[in-house]
C-alpha positions in Angstrom: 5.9 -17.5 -8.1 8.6 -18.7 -10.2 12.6 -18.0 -9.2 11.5 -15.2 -6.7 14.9 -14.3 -6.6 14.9 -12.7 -10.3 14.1 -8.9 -10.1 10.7 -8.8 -12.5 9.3 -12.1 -11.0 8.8 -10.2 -7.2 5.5 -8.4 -7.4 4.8 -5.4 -5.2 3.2 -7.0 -2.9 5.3 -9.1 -2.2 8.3 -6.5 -2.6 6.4 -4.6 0.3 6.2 -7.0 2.7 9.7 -7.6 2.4 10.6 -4.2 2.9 8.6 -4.0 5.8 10.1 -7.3 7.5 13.3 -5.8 7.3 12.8 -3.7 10.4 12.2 -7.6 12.2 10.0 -9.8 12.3 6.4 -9.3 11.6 2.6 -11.4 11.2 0.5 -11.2 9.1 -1.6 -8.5 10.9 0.9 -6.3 11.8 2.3 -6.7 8.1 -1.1 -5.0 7.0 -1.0 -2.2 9.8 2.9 -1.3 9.0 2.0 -1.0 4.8 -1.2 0.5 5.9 0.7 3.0 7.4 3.9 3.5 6.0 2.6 3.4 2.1 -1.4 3.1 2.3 -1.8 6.8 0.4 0.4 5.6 -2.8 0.3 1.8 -2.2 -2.8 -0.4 -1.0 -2.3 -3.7 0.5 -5.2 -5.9 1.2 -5.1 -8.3 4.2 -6.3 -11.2 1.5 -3.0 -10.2 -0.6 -0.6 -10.0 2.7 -2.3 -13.8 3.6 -1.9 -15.1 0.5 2.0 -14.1 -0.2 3.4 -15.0 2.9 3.1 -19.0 2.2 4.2 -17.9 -1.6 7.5 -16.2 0.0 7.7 -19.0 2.8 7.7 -21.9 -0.2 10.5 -19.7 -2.2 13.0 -19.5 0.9 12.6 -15.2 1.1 11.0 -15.9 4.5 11.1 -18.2 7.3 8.5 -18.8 10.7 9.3 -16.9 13.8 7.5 -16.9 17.0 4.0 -18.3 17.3 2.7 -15.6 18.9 -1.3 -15.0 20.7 -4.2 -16.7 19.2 -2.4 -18.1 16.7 -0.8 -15.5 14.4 2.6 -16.2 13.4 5.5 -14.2 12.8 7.7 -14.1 9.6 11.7 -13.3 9.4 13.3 -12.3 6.1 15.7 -14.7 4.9 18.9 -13.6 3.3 18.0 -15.0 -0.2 14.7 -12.7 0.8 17.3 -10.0 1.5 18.8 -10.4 -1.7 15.7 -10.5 -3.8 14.2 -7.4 -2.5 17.6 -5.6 -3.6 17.8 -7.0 -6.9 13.6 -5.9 -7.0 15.0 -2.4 -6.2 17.3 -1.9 -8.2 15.1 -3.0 -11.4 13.3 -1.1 -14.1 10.2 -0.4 -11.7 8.1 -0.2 -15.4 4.6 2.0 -15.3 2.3 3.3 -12.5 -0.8 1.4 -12.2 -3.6 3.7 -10.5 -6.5 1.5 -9.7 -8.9 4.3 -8.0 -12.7 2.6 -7.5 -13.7 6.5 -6.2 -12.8 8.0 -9.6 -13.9 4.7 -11.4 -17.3 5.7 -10.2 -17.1 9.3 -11.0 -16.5 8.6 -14.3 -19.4 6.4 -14.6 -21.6 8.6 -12.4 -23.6 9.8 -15.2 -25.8 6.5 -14.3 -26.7 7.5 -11.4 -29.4 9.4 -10.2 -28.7 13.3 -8.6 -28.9 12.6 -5.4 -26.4 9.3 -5.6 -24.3 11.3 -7.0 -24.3 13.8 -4.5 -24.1 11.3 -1.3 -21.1 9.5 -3.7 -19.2 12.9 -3.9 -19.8 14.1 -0.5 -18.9 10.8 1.3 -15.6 10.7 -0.2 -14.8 14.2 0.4 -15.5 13.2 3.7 -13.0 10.6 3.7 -10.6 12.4 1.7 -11.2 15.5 4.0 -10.1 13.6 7.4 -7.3 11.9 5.6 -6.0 15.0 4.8 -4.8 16.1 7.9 -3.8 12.4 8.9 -1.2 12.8 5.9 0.1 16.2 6.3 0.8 15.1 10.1 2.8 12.0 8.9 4.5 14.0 6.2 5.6 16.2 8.4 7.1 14.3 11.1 9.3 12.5 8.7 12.9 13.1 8.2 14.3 10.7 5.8 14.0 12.8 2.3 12.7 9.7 -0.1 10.6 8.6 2.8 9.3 12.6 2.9 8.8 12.6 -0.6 6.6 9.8 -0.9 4.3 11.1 2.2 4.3 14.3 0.2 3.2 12.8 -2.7 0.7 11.4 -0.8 -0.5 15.0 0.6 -0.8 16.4 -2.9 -2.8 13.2 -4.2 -5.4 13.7 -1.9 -5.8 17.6 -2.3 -5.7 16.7 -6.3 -8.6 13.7 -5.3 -10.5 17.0 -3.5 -10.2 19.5 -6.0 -11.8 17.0 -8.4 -14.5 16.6 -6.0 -15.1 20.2 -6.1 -15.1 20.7 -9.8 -18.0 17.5 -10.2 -19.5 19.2 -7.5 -20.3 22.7 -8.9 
């Protein structure tokens, strides 16, 4: 990982995990449900990525072991230097948006496919994007904090945007 500590050397990944640990301490699995939850509509984490950062951040002294806890699953505790490393990561040139969407990925090559793939492709994600619609506009909406209600916003209109381009492919 390099000197963590630098701004542009802590990825997002890692960046989230941090952020999350500093509401106490965490494992690995609950890591996953909190940035499932807190940022999973603007911000995927995969469980493989959360497993695979903990040791990195462990090794460069942003974390430390907790609790062992049930059937093996440890806990993690930000450090301070992991304290310090996700401010300096904050207050950096965040540099551009990467949207990595496999659903539009496929849209765009859907021409391949045959009419009815295409049809159970487009209506299995409205589907999905259909029930996590109201899941979003519930979480939006019980938020306070205005950044924090922003973001969950965002993620409301990103999935009515998804939706609409659903219909349009659709007609």
């Amino acid at each position: 990982m390099g000197n963590v500590t630098e701004p542009n050397t802590l990825n997002a990944t890692a960046a989230a995990l941090l952020g999350l640990l500093h509401e106490g301490p965490m494992t690995g699995g609950q890591l996953v449900a909190a940035a499932t939850e807190r940022f999973g509509g603007f911000f995927s984490v995969t469980r493989s990525q959360v497993y695979r950062e903990l040791p990195a951040l462990a090794d460069a002294g942003l974390l430390r072991l907790g609790k062992q806890g049930p059937r093996s699953s440890q806990q993690y505790v930000i450090t301070a230097a992991g304290k310090r490393a996700f401010k300096n990561w904050l207050a950096a040139e965040p540099g551009p948006d990467q949207l990595r969407s496999p659903l539009i990925l496929r849209l765009v090559h859907a021409g391949s496919l045959s009419p009815k793939q295409r049809v159970a492709l487009v209506d299995s994600a409205r589907a999905a994007y259909t029930a996590k619609l109201d899941e979003a506009k519930a979480a939006a909406k019980a938020l306070e904090d205005p950044y924090a209600k922003a973001a969950a916003d965002f993620t409301v209109a990103h999935i009515r945007a998804v939706l609409k381009l659903l219909d349009a492919v659709s007609k």
